[in-house]
N, C-alpha and C positions, 0 to 999 in steps of 0.2 A: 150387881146388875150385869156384871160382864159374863158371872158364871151362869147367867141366868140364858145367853146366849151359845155358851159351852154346850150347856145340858141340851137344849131344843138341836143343836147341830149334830151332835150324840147319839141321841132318839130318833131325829129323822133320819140318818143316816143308815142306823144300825133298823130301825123300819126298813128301809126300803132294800135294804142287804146291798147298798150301790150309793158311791158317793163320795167326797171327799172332806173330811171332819176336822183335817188337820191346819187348813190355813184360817177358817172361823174359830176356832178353838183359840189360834195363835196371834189372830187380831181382837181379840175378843173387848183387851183394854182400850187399846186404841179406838177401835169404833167407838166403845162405849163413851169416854169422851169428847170423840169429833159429836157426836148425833145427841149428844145427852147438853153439852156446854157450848159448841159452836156454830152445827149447822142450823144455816136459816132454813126452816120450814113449816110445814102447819101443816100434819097428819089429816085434818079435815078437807083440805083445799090441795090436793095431789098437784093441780094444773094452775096453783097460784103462780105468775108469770117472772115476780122476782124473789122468788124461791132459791139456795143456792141447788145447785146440781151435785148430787151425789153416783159417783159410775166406780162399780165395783169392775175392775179392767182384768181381776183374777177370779174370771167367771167360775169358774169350778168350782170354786168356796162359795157357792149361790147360797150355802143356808143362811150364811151371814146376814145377806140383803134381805132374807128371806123371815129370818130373827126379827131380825131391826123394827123391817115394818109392822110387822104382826104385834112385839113389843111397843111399840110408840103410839100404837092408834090406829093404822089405815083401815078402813073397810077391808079391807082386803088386801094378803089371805087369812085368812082363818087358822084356829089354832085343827081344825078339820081339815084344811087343804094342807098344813103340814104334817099331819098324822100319814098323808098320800104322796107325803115327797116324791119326785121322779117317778108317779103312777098317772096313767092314762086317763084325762081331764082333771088333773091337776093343776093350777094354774104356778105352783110352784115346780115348775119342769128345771131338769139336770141342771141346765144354765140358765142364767137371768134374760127372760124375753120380755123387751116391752110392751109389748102388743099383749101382755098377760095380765101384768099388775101394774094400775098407777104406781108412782115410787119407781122403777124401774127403768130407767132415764134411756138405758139405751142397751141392746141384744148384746153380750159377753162372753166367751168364752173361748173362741182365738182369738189368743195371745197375744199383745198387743193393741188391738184394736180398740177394748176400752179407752185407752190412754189415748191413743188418736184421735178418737172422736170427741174426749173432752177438749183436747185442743181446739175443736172445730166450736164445742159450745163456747169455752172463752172466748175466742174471736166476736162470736156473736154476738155474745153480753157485750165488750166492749163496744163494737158498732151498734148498740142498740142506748146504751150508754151515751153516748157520742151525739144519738140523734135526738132522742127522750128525756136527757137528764139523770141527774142523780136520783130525785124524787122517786121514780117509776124504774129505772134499770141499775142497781146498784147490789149484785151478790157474786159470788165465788161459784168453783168447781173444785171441787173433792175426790181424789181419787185416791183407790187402793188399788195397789198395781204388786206383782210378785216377780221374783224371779226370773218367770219366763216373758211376762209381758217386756221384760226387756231386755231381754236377748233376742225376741224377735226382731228381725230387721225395719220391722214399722216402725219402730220407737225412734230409732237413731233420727228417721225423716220429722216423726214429732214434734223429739225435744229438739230437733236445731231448728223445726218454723217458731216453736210458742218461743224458744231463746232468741230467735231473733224479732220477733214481736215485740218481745218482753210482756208477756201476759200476765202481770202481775198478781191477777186474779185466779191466777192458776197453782193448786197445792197438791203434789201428791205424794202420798203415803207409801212407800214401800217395803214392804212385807220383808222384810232382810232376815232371812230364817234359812236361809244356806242349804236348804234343801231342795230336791227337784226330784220328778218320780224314779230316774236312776239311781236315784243318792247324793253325795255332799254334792254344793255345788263346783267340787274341785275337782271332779273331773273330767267334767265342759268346757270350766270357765275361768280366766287368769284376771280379768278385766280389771282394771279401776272403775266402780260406777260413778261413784262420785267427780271423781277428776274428770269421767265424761259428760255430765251433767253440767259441771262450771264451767267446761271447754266449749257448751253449747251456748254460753249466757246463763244460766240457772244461778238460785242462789241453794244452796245444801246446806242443812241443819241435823244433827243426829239426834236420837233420844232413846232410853230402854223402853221399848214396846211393854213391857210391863210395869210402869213404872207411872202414875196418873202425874206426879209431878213435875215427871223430867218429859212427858208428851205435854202437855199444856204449856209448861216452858219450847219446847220444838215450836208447835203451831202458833204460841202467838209471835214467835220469830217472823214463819212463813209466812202469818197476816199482814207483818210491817214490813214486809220486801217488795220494793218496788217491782220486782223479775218476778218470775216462776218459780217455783222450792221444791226442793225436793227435800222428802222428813224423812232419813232414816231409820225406820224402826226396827231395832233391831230385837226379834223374838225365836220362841220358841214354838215350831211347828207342833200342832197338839201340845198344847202348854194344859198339863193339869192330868195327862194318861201316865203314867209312871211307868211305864213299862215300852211307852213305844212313842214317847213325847221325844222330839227333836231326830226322828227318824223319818225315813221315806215311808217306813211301814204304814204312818199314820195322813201319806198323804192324799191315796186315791182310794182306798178301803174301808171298809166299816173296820171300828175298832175290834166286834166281837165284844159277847157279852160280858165275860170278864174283863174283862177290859176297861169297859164304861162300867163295870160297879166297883172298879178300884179308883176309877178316875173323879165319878163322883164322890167316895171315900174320901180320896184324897182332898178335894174341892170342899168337900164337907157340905154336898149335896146331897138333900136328903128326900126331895120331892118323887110323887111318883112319875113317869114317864111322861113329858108332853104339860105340866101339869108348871106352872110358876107360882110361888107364894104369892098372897094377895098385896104383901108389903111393899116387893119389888116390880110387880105389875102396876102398881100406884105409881112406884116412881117414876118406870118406864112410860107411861100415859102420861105424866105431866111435862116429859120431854118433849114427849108429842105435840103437846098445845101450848109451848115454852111460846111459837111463834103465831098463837092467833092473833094478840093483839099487836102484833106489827104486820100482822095481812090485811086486818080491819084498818086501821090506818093508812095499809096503802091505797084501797078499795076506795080510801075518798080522797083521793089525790086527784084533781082534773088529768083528764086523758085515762086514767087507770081501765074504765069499760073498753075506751078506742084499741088499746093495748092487748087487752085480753084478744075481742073482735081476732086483732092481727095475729096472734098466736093461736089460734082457732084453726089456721091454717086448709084457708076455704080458698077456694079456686080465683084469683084475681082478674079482676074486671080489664078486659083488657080490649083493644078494635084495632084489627088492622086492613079492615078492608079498604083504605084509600089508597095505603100502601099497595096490597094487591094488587088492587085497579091500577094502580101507575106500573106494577112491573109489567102486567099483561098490557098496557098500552107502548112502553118501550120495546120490549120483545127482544132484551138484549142476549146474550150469552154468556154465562157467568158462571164460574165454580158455584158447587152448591156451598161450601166454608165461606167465598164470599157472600153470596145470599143472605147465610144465614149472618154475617156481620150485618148487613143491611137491614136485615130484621131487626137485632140486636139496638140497632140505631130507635128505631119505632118503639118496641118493647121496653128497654130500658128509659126512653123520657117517658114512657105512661106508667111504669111500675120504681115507685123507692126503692122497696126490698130486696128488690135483685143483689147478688153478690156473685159479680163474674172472677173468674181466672183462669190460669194456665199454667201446665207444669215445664216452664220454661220454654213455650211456645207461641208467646202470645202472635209473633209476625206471620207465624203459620197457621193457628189453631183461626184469627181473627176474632179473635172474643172480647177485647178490650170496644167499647163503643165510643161513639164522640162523646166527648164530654167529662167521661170516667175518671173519677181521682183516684187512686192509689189508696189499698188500704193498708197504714203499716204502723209501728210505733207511735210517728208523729201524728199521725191520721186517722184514728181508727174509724173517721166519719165514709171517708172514700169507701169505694163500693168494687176496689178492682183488685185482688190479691195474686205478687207475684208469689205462687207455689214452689220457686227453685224444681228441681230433676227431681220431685218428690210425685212419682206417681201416686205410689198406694196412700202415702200421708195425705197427699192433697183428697182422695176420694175422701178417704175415711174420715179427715177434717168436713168434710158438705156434710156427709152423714149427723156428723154431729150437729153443724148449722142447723140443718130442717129437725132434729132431733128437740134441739134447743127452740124451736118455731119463732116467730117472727120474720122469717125470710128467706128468698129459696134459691138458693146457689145452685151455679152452672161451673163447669171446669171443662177445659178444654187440653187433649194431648193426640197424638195419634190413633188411630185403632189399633193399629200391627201392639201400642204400649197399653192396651187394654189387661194383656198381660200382668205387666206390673201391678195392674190397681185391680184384679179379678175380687181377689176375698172381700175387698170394701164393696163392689159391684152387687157382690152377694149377698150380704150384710142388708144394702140399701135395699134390695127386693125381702129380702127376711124382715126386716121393720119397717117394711111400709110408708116409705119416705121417698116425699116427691124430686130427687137430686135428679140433675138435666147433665148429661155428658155428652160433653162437643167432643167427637173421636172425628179425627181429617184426614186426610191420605187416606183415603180408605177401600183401595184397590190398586193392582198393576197401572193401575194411572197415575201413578206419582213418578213412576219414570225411574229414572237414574240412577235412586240410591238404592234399587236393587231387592234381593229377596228379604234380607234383614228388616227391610221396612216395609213389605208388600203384604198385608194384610192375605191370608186365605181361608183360615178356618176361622178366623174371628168372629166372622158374623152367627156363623151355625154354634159355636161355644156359647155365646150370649144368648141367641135366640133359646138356646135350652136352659140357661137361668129361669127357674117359676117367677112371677110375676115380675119381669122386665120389659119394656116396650121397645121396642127396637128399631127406631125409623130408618130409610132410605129414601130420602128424596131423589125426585129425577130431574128437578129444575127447581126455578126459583119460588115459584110459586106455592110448589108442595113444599119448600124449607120452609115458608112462610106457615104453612098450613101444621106442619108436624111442631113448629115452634108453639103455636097456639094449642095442641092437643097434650104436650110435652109440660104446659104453664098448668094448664086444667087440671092435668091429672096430680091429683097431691098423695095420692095413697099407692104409689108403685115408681122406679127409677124410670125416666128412658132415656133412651141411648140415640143421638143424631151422629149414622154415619155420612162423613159429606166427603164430597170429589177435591181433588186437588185441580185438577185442569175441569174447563169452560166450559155447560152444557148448554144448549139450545134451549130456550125458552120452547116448552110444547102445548101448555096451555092457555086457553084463549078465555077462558070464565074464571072467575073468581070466586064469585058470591056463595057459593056452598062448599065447605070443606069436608072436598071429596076425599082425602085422605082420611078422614075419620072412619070409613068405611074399611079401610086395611087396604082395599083394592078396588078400582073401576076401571070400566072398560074404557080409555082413551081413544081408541078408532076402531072403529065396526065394519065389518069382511066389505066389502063391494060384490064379490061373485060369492056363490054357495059356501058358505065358512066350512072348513076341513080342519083348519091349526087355529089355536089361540097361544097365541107367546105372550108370558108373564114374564115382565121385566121389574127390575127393580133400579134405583142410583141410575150410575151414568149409562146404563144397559138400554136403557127405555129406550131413549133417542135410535138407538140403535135397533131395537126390534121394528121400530116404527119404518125404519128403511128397509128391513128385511119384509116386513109384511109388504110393504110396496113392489119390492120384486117377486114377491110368491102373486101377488094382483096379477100382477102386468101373463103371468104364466095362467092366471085362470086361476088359481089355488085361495078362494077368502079365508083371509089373514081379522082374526082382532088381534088386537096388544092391548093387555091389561098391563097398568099398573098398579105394583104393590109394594105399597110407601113400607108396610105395617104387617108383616104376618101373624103379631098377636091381637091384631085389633079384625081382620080378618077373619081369625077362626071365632074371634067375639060376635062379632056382628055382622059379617060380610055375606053378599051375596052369592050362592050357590051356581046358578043359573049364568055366572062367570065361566064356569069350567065344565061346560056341559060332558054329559058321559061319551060323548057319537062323535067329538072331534079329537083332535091328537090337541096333547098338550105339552106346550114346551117351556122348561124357565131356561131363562138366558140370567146370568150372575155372574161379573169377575171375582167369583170365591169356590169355596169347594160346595160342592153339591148332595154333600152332607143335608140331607132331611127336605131335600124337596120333592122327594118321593112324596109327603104327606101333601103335596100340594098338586102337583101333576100327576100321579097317580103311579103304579108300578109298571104302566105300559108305556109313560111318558117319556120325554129325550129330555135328558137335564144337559147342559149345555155352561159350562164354567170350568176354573181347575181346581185337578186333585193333586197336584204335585205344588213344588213352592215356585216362586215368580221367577224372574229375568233382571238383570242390569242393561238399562235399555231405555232409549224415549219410550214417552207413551204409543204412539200409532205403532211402534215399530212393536212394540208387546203384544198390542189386542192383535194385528195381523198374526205375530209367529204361535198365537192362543186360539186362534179360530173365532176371536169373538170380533168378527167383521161382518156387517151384513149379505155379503156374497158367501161365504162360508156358513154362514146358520141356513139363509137360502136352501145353500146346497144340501144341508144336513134333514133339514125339513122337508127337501124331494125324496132323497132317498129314506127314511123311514116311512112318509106316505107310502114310497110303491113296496115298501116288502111288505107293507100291511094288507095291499092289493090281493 
């Protein structure tokens, strides 16, 4: 069975003249016992909801995942869609995408990140465990992780959240094959893994990666550990090419045809290309359906429909227009981070599923709501997770939550540390998954702690992520409003950047959430409109003062606001930014790419250098971002237009 995974890794590989043959080849046993004897699942029901999770974290070796399922039953792929490995509409593409094939639990292939994000489904399971019972939430995560997945710097944030969790539901497999596409691992890397794996809490078990009796002894260790395990497996990269087994050669290259017909000689593979015996396709199918009759059994477990419903992962029913009503009746002035706690207060008593955090910010991010239990070892009921200084682990942990569905995590840190958590950010737009990022401080308005923390190009970095949502509120209202559009949207990340210091309440309606539009007109010229200033965050308030003085001079002023530039270029009206008036965006950030907004005759108005250590007024003044300075900026480009 395992060489039956060898050969198809082999053929596809050596098909596509692109690939990497040598870490499926080298986990070949191992899978074949995890997927054959222990995982829970039912090849018929891809989206059965306590399923264990399977996340291949050494994306490269995609034929593996790619075997398995074709092997065990899925619909799909096809032993045709592997003939097209890494070819254009393929659904078996380079690395494992899940938005390709059911079975395919989550997008892999930097380093790392697999493993991060099965942290984030453990966590899940357990809180979903906690709330459902054993009956209905009771499976594992499974992971094969290599090498490099852990020499990247994500893992270290990983293994110390799930060891101090104690995620006990959590196992993964480590590819120990001493190889990397340089060569041995010794000349990167001195480490102990192991001793850093028990130094995180973990429990570590060894076993020969080719060996069915000394892996089944490993994993049923890992099953009885109350912590997270890490199995040893210690193999042979390309186990079974004789010529270029336990080499780099064999780890990002097709082997070449000689090669695989020595390798199949060897294996004593005698089928033709693409092609399995009918004996071992038998067996491999009945692995497949090893788990129907404990899906049927769960399927009539009460709640089992309500469950499914909830990992369906459809837009939650949610109302806050009384809250609205009552901020537009106060008319207070409020950071928009505070706002958006205030929100968080309404939203989280009307939604269970939420699972807020913060990467060691909660006092600043405000993400923690009333009421919030902690979710941690003794708890996994609590709905509030403190993250520790783990930026990128915390994203790439949400990714996994909404991965795993049932519930839709929020995490909160600065913008300027968007930084740190970038690749998860991206990941989260790549899969299609609804994660909500509270980024705070989110301009030269944080003051004091200077350019280190002053967000400038953050905004325009994100805004060019493909499918990211990127909101800017200008008040409470709109935090209000981007929160409700940010819950709806399940099928793309977005991003809330909020103010650190108090914006003025500017609107006076409620009832239509005019931010869904990306941008509307907030005040309309009085005299002959000449300038529209597009503001965005705590900027708006500010243009609105500036358009006041361009009035008072005779010059009509509108001020748009624009919460949303990709909801904007979705849906938004045109007839905003007519061709006949000068347009200006006002933004505390760099002004990177709002050419596409105000046009190439426009005055973009923001910075391109980095911030100041400095109160806040004392920064927008020495920045020009003060309404007697845009004023002024907006005269004189009117009259050279003259």
């Amino acid at each position: 069975m395992a060489n039956s995974i060898r050969a198809l890794a082999m053929d596809a590989v050596e098909a596509a003249n692109s690939g990497h043959p040598g870490m499926p080849m080298g986990m070949a046993d191992a899978a074949t016992i995890l997927w054959g004897e222990y995982l829970k699942f039912d090849a018929a029901d891809p989206r059965w909801p306590d399923r264990d999770r399977f996340v291949l974290s050494a994306g490269h070796g995609s034929m593996l995942i790619y075997a398995l399922l074709y092997l065990t039953g899925y619909e799909a792929p096809t032993i045709d869609d592997i003939r097209r490995f890494r070819q254009l509409g393929s659904p078996c593409a380079g690395h494992p995408e899940n938005f390709e094939l059911p079975g395919v639990e989550c997008t892999t292939g930097p380093l790392g990140q697999g493993l991060a994000m099965a942290v984030g489904m453990a966590i899940a399971e357990r809180h979903q465990n906690a709330v459902h019972g054993d009956a209905l939430v009771d499976h594992r995560t499974w992971v094969i992780a290599g090498d490099g997945c852990l020499m990247e710097g994500v893992s270290h944030e990983a293994i110390g959240l799930a060891g101090h969790l104690k995620l006990g539901r959590l196992n993964v497999l480590w590819d120990d094959n001493n190889i990397s596409i340089d060569g041995p691992i010794s000349v990167s890397s001195s480490e102990d893994v192991p001793a850093r794996f028990r130094a995180a809490g973990w429990h570590v078990v060894a076993c020969d990666g080719h060996d069915p009796v000394s892996i089944r002894r490993a994993l049923d260790e890992a099953q009885a550990s109350p912590l997270p395990s890490l199995i040893r497996c210690t193999t042979v990269i390309g186990f079974g090419a004789p010529n270029k087994a336990g080499t780099e050669k064999v780890h990002g290259s097709p082997l070449g045809a000689a090669e695989v017909e020595a390798a199949k000689a060897h294996l004593g593979w005698t089928s033709a290309p693409f092609e399995i015996p009918a004996d071992l396709l038998a067996a491999w199918r009945a692995a497949g359906a090893r788990g129907q009759s404990a899906r049927a059994s769960w399927d009539a477990q009460p709640g089992a429909a309500n469950l499914r419903a909830l990992m369906a992962n459809a837009a939650p029913s949610l109302d806050l227009s009384a809250f609205k009503a009552k901020l537009v009746a106060d008319g207070k002035a409020v950071a928009s981070r505070k706002a958006s706690e205030m929100a968080l207060d309404t939203i989280n008593a009307q939604l269970s599923h939420t699972i807020g955090g913060s990467a060691d910010l909660t006092g600043s991010n405000l993400t923690r709501s009333a009421g919030m239990q902690v979710l941690d070892a003794a708890n996994f009921g609590g709905t509030y997770l403190h993250y520790g200084i783990r930026e990128f682990g915390m994203a790439a942990a949400m990714n996994g939550m909404a991965l795993h569905g049932g519930v839709i995590p929020y995490g909160g840190t600065f913008l300027v540390f968007a930084d740190y958590a970038r690749g998860a950010i991206r990941l989260s737009a790549l899969q299609q998954v609804g994660v909500i990022y509270v980024l705070t401080h989110d301009s030269i308005g944080l003051g004091e702690d200077g350019p280190t923390h002053q967000p400038i190009e953050h905004l325009a970095s994100l805004r060019a992520i493909p499918n990211v949502a990127v909101y800017r509120p200008a008040d409470a209202v709109e935090t209000a409003e981007c929160w409700e559009l940010a819950l709806a949207d399940r099928t793309r990340p977005s991003i809330l950047a909020l103010s650190r210091q108090n914006l003025p309440t500017l609107r006076t309606d409620w009832a239509e959430n005019r931010s869904a539009a990306g941008a509307y007109r907030l005040v309309a010229a009085d005299a002959s409109r000449q300038v529209v200033l597009v503001a965005t965050g705590s900027e708006v308030s500010i243009a609105v003062e500036a358009a006041k003085l361009l009035e008072a001079q005779g010059i009509g002023a509108d001020v748009v606001s624009m919460p949303s530039w990709e909801r904007y270029r979705e849906a938004g009206d045109s007839s905003l930014l007519p061709a006949d008036v000068l347009k200006v965006s006002i933004e505390a950030a760099s002004t990177f790419g709002w050419e596409r907004i105000v046009g190439s005759d426009g005055l973009m108005i923001g910075i391109d250098g980095f911030g100041a250590s400095a109160p806040a007024p004392d920064l927008y003044q020495h920045f020009g971002l003060t309404s007697g300075a845009i004023c002024e900026r907006v005269r004189a480009r009117l009259n050279s237009r003259k």
